[in-house]
Backbone bond lengths (Angstrom), bond angles and torsions (degrees), N, CA, C in turn:
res aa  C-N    CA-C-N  psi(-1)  N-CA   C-N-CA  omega(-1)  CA-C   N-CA-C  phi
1 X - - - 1.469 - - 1.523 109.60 -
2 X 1.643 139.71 155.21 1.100 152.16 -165.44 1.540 94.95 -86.59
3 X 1.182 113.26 149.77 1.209 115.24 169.64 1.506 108.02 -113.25
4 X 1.402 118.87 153.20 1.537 127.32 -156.05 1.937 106.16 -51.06
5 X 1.442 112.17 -18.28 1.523 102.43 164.77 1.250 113.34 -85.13
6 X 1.468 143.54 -19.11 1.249 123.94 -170.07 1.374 101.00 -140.48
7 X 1.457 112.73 47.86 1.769 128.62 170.13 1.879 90.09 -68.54
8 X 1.350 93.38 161.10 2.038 91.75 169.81 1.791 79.08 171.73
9 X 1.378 100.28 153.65 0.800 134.76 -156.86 2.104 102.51 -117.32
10 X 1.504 133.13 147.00 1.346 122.07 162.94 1.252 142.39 -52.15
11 X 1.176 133.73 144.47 2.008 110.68 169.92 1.293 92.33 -64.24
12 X 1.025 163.52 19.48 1.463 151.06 -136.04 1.807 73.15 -124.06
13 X 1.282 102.63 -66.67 1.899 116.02 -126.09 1.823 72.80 -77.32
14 X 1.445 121.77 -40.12 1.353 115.82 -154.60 1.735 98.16 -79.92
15 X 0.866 129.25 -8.03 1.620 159.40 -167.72 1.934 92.40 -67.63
16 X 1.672 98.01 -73.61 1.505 131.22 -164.08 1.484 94.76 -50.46
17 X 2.029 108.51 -75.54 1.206 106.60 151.75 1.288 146.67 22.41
18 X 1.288 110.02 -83.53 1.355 142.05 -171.97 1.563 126.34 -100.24
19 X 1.083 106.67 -3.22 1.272 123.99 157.33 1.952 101.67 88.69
20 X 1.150 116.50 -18.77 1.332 142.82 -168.00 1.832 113.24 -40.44
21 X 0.908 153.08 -171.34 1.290 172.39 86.05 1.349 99.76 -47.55
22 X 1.814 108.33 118.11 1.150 122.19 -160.79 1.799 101.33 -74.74
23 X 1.420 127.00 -39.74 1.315 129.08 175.72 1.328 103.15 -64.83
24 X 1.352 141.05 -24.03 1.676 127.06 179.90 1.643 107.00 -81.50
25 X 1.306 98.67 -22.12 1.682 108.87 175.61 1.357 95.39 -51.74
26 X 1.410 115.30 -85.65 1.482 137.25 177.12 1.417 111.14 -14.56
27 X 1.523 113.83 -70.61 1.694 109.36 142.58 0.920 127.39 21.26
28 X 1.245 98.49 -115.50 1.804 125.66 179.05 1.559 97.38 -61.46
29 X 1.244 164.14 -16.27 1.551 149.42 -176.21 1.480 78.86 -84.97
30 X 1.117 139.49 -66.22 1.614 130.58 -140.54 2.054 99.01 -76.05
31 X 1.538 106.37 -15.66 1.787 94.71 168.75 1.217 97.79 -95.35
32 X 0.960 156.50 -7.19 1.527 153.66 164.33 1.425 104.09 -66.55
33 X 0.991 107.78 -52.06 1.982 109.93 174.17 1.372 98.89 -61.18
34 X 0.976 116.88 -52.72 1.630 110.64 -146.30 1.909 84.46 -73.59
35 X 1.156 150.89 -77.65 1.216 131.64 148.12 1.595 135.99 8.30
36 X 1.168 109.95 -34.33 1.026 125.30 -158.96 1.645 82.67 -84.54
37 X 1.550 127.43 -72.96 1.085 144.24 -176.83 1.520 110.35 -41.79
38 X 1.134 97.88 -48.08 1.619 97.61 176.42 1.547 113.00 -49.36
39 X 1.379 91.07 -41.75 1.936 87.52 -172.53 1.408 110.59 -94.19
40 X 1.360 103.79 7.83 1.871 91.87 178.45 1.886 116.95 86.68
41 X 1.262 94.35 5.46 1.430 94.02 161.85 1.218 129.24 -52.94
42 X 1.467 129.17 -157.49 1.099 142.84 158.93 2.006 119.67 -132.78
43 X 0.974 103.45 91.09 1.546 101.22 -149.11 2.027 98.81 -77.24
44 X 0.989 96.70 -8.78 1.497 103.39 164.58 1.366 131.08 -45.20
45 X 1.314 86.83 -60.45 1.863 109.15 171.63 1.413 114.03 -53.93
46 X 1.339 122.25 -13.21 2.249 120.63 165.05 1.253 96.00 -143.74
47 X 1.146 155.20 47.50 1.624 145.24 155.61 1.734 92.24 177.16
48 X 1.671 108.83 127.46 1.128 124.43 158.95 1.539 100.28 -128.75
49 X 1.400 106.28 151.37 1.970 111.29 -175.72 1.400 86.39 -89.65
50 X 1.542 98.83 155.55 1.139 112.74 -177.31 1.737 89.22 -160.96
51 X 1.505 109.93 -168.78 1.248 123.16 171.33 1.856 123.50 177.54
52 X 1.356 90.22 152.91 1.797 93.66 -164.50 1.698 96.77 -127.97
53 X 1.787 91.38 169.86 1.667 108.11 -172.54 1.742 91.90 -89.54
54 X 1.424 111.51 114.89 1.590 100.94 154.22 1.504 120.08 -64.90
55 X 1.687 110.37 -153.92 1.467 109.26 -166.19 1.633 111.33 -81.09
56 X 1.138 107.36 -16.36 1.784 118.44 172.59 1.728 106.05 -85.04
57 X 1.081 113.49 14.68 1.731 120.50 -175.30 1.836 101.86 51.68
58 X 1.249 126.41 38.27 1.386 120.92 -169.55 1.931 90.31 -100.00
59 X 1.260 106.81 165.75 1.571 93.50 -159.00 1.692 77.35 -117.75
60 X 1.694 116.91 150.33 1.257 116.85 -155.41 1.702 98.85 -171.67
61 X 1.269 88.29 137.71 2.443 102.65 -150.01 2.066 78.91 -59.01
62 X 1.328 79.66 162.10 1.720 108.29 159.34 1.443 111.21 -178.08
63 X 1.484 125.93 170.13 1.063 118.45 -179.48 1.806 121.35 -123.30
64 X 1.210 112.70 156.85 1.590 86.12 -175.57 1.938 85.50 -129.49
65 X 2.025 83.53 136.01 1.421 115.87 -150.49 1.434 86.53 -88.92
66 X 1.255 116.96 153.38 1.242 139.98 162.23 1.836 107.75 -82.16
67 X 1.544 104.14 163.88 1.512 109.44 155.23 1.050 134.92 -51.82
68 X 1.547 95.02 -40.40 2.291 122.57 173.35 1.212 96.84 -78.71
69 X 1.638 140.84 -52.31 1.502 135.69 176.00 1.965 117.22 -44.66
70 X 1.403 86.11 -35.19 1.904 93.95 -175.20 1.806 98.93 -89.51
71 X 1.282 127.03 -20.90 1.504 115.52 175.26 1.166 93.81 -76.66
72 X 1.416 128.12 -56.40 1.471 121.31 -164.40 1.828 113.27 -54.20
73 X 1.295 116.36 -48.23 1.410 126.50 168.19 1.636 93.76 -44.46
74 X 1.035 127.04 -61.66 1.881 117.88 -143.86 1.468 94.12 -79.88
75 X 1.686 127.43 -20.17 0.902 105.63 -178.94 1.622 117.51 -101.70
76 X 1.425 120.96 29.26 1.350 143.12 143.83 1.515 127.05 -66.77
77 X 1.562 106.54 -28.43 1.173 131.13 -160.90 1.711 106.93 -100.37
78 X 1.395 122.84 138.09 1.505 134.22 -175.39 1.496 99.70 -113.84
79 X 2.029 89.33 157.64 1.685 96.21 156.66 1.667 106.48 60.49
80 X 1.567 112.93 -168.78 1.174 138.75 -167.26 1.796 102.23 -51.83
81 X 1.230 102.49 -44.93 1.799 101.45 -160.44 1.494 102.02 -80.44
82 X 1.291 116.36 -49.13 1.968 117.89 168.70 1.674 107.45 -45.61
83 X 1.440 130.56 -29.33 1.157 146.88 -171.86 1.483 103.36 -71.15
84 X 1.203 109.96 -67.48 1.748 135.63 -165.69 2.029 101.03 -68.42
85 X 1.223 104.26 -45.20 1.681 107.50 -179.53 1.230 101.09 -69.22
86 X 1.534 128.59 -41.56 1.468 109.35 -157.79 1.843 97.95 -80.12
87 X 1.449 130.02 -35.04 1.470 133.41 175.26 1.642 88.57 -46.21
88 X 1.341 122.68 -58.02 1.284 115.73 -150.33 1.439 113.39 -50.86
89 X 1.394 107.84 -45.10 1.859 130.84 -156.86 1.443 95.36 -82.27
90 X 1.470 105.59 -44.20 2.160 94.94 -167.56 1.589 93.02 -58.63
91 X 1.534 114.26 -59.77 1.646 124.97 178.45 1.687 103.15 -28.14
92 X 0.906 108.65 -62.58 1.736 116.42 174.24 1.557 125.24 -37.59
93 X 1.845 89.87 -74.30 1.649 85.27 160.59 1.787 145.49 -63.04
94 X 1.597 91.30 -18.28 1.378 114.44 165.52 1.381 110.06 -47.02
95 X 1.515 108.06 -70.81 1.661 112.19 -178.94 1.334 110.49 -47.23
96 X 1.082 118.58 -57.11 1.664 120.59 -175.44 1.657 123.77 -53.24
97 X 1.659 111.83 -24.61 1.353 109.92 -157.16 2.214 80.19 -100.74
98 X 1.154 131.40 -8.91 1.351 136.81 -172.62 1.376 94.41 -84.25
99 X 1.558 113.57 -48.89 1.478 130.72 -179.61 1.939 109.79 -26.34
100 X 2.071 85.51 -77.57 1.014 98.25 -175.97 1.572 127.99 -90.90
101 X 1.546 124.57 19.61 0.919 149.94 110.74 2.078 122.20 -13.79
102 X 1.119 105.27 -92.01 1.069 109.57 175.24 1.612 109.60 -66.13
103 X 0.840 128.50 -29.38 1.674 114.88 170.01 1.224 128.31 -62.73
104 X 1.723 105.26 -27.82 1.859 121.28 -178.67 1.663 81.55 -67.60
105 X 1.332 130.01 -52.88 1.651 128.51 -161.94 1.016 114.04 -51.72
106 X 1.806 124.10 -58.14 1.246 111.69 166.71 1.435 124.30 -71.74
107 X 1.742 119.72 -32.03 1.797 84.61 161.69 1.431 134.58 -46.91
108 X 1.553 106.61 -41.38 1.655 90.70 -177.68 0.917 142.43 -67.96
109 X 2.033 104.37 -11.12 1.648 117.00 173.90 1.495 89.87 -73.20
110 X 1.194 142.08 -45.97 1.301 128.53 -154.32 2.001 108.01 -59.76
111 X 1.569 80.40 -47.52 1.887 94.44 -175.79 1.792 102.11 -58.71
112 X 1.085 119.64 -33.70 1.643 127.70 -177.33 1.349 119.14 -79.34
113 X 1.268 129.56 -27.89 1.478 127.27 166.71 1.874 96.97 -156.57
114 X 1.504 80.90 154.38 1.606 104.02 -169.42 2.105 87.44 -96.59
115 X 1.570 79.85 -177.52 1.206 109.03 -152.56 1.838 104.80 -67.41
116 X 1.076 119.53 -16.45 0.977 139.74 -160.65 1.558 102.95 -87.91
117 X 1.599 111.04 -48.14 0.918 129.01 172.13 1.942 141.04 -60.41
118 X 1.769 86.18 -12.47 1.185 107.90 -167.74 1.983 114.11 -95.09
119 X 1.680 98.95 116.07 1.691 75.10 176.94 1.397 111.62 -56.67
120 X 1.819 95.30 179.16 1.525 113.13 173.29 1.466 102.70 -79.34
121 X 1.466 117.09 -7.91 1.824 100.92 177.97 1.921 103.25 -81.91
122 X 0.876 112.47 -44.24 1.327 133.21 -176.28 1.334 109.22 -56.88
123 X 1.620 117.47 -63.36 1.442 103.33 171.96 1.594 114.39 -53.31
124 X 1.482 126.35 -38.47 1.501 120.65 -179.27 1.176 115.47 -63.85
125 X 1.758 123.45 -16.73 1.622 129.82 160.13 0.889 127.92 -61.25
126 X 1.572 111.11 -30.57 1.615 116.50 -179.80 1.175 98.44 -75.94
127 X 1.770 122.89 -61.56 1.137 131.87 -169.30 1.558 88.84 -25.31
128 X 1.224 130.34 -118.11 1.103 175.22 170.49 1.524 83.43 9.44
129 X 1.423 146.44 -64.99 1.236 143.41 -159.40 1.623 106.18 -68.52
130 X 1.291 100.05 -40.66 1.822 96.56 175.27 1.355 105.58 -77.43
131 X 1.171 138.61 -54.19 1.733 130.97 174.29 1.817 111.73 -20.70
132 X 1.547 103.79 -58.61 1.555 143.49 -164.65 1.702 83.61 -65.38
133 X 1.223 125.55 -38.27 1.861 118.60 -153.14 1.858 78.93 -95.37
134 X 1.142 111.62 -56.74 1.737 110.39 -174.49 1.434 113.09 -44.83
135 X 1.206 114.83 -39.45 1.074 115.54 -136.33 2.233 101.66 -111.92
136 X 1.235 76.48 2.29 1.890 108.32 -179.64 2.031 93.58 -89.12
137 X 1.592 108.51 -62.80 1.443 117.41 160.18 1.297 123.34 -20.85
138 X 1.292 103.04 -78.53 1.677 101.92 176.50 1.077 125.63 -66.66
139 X 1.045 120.26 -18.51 1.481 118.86 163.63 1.352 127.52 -52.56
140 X 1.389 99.91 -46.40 1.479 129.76 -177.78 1.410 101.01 -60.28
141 X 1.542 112.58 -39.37 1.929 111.28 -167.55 1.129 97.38 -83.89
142 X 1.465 122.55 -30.97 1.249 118.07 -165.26 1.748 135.64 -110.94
143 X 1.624 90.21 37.24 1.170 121.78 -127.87 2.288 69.06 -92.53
144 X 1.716 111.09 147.62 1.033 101.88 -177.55 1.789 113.38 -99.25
145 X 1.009 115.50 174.70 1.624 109.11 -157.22 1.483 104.59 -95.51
146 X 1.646 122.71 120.74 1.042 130.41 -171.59 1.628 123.57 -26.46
147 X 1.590 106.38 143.84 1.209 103.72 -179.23 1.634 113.19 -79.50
148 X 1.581 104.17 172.93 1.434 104.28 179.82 1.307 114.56 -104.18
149 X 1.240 125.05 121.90 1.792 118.87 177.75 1.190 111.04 -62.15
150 X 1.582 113.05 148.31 1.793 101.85 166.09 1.252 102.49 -90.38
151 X 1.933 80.24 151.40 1.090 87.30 -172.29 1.951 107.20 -81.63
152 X 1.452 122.68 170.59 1.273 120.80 -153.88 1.494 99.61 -123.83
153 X 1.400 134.68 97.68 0.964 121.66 -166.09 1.674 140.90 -107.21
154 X 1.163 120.40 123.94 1.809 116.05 -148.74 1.784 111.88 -63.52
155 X 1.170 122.04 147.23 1.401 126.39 159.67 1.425 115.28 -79.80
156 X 1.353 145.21 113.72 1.495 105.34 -9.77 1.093 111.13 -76.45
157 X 1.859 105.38 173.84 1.612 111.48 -156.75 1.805 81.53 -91.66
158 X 1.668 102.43 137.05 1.258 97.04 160.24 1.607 118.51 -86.11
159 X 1.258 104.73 -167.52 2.249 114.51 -162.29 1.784 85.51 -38.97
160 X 1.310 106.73 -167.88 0.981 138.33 -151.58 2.070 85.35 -134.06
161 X 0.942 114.76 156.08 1.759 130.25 168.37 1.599 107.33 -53.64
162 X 1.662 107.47 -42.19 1.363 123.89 -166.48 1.435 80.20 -85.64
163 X 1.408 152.22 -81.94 1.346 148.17 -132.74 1.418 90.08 -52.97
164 X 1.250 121.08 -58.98 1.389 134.52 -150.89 1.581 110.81 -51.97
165 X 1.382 99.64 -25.36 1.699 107.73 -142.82 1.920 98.62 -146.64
166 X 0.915 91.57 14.78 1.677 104.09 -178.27 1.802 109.41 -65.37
167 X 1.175 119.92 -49.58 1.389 133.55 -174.76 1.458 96.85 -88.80
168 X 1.720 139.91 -7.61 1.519 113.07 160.45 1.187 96.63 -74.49
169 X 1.185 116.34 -43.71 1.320 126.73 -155.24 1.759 119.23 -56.37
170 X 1.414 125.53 -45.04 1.333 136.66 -176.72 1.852 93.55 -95.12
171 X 1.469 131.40 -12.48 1.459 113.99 157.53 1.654 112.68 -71.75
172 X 1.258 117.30 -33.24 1.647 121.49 -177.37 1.362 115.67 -66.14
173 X 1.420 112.97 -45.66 1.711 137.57 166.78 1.631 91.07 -51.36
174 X 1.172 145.26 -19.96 1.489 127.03 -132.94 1.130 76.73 -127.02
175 X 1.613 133.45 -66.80 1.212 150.09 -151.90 1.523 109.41 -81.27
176 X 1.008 111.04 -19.47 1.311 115.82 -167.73 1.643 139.56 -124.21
177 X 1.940 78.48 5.80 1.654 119.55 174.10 2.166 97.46 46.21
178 X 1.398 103.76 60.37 1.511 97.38 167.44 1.471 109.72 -133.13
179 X 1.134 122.06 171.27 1.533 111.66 -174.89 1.129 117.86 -128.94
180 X 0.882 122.54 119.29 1.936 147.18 -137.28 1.350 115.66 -41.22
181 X 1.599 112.80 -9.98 1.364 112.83 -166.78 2.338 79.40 -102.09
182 X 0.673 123.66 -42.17 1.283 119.83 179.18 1.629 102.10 -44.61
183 X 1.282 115.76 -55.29 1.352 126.79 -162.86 1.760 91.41 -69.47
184 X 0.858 140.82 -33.09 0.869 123.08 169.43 1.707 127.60 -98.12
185 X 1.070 121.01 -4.57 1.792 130.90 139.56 1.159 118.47 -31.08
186 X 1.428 110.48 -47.03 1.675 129.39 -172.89 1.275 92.79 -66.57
187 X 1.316 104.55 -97.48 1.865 107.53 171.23 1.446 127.55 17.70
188 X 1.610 97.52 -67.14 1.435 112.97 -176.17 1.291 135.15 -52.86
189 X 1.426 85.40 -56.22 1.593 132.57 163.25 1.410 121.62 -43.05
190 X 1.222 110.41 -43.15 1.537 126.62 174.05 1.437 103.06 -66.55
191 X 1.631 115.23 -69.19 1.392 127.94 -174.47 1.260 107.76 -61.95
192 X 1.172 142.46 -15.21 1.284 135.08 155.75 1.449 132.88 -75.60
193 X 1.675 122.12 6.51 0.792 131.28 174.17 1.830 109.65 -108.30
194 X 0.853 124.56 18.39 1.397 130.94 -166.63 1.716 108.92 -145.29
195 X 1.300 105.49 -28.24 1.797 122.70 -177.53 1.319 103.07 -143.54
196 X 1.450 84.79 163.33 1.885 116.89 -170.95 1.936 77.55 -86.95
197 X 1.349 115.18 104.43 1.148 104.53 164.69 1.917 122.11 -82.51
198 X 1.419 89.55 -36.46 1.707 114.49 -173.99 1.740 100.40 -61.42
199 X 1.126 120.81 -59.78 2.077 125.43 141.72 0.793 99.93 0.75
200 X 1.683 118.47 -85.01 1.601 135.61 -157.58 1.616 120.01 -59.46
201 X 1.253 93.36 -35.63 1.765 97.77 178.32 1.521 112.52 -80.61
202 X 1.590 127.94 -25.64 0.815 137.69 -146.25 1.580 91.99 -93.77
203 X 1.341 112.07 -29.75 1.800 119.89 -166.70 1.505 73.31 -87.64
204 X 1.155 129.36 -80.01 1.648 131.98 -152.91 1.506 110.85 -30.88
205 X 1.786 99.59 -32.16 1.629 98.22 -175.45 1.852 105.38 -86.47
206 X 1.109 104.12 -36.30 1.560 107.22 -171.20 2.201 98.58 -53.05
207 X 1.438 101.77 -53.55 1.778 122.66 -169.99 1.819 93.80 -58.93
208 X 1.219 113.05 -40.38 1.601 111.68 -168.44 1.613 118.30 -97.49
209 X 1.418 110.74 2.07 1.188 119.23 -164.73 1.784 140.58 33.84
210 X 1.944 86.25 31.24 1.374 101.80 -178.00 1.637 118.48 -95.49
211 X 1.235 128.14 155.50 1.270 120.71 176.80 1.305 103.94 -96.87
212 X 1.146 107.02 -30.55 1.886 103.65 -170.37 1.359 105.70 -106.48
213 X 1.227 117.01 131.58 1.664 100.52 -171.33 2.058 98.61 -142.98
214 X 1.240 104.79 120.20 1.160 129.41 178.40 1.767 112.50 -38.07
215 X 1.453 134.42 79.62 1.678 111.17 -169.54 1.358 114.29 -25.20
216 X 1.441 124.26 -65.83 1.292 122.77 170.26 1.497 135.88 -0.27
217 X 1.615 81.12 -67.50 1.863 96.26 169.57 1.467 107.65 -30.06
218 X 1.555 121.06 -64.53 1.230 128.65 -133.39 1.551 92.48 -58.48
219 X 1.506 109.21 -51.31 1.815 114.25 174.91 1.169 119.32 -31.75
220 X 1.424 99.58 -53.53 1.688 121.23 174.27 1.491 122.44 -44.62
221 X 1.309 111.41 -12.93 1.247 108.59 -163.40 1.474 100.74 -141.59
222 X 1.445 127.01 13.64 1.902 113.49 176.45 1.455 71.89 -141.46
223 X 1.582 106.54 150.38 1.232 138.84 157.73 1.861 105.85 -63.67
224 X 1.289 99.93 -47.05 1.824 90.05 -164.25 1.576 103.65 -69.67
225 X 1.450 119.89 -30.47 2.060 112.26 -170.94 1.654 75.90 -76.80
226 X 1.423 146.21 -43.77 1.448 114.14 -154.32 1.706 109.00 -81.81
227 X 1.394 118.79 0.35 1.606 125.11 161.45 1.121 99.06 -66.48
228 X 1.458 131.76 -55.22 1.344 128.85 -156.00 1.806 101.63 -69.82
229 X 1.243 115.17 -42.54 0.916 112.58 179.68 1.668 138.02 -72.28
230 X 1.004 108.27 -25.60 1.237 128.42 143.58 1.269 115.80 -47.00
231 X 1.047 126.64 -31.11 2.038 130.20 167.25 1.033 110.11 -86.61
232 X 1.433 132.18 -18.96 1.202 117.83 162.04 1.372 126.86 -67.22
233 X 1.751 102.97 -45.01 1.079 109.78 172.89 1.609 131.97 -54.46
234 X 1.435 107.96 -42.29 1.249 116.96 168.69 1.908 113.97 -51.49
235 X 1.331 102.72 -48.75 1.595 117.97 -170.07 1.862 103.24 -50.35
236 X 1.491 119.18 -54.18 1.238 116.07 160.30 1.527 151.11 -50.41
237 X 1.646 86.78 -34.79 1.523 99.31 170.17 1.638 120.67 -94.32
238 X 1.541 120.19 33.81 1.489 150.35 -178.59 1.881 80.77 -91.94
């Protein structure tokens, strides 16, 4: 376990956070390093490389953020969302530094009297406090992937995601020699890594009483896949 100086948190989780595309995260951490070096920092102290198995078990970079790595991030960040990440991360490190808090407690009862020494109420405290710390863990891994709000829509209905974004969209296709159903693979693909998209279609069909339901739609219809998508869009037209 980390001890309260070198607690840190994933680009993954700070990714979720932040509303971000976890590879543009990656991005911007690796010019912050490279900066960092320039001036003689120590870029250790808020970003160490690291790396995890995605859903194909393929092993794939990430970084695990420091406390100083997540101030420095929030203070990149404006407005409502720089606001909302930094509550998120102290809340974060909060849990973690309580975490390992109570674990230094029971090591030292352990280091302070042996087993012999221990009532039967006490051992059933420990019992029970480590189950409670494990069992806080998996939760955490197994934690399910945010729901999608509906979206709420005004009379009159304004554009459509596609109206809005129709002309980035057939310049990227144009510029970028791909063909529109690709461009939108990506899309999907993205939003399916952040949301229960297969969920989403599945309610959309039950709420719309359709059997066949366009992926598209689903964008069409939550505010959070048309954020994501909107980063895609931006990401191409770089």
């Amino acid at each position: 376990m980390n001890d309260l100086g070198t607690a840190s948190i994933t680009s993954m989780e700070v990714a979720e956070m932040t509303g971000k595309i976890h590879k543009n995260l990656i991005r911007s951490i690796e010019t912050y390093m490279k900066h960092f070096s320039q001036l003689n920092f120590e870029p250790t102290q808020y970003f160490k490389l690291s790396t995890y198995l995605d859903e194909q078990e393929k092993e794939r970079k990430c970084y695990n953020i420091t406390k100083k790595g997540c101030e420095f991030i929030a203070h990149k960040m404006t407005g409502i969302k720089g606001t909302e990440f930094t509550v998120k991360y102290i809340e974060r490190f909060h849990e973690m530094e309580q975490a390992i808090s109570q674990q230094e407690v029971v090591e030292q009862k352990q280091e302070k009297k042996s087993l012999s020494q221990w009532t039967p109420e006490e051992i059933v405290d420990w019992k029970l406090n480590d189950l409670h710390r494990r069992l806080q863990k998996i939760e955490r891994q197994e934690e399910e992937k945010p729901k999608i709000g509906r979206l709420q829509r005004l009379v009159p209905k304004k554009k459509t995601w596609y109206d809005r974004n129709k002309s980035r969209i057939w310049c990227i296709t144009r510029n970028r020699d791909m063909e529109l159903k690709e461009l939108y693979h990506i899309i999907l693909e993205e939003c399916g890594r952040y949301y229960d998209v297969d969920c989403a279609i599945d309610e959309y069909r039950r709420e719309n009483g359709r059997t066949m339901v366009y992926p598209m739609d689903i964008v069409e219809e939550y505010r959070e896949l048309q954020d994501i998508a909107d980063q895609v869009l931006d990401y191409f037209e770089r």
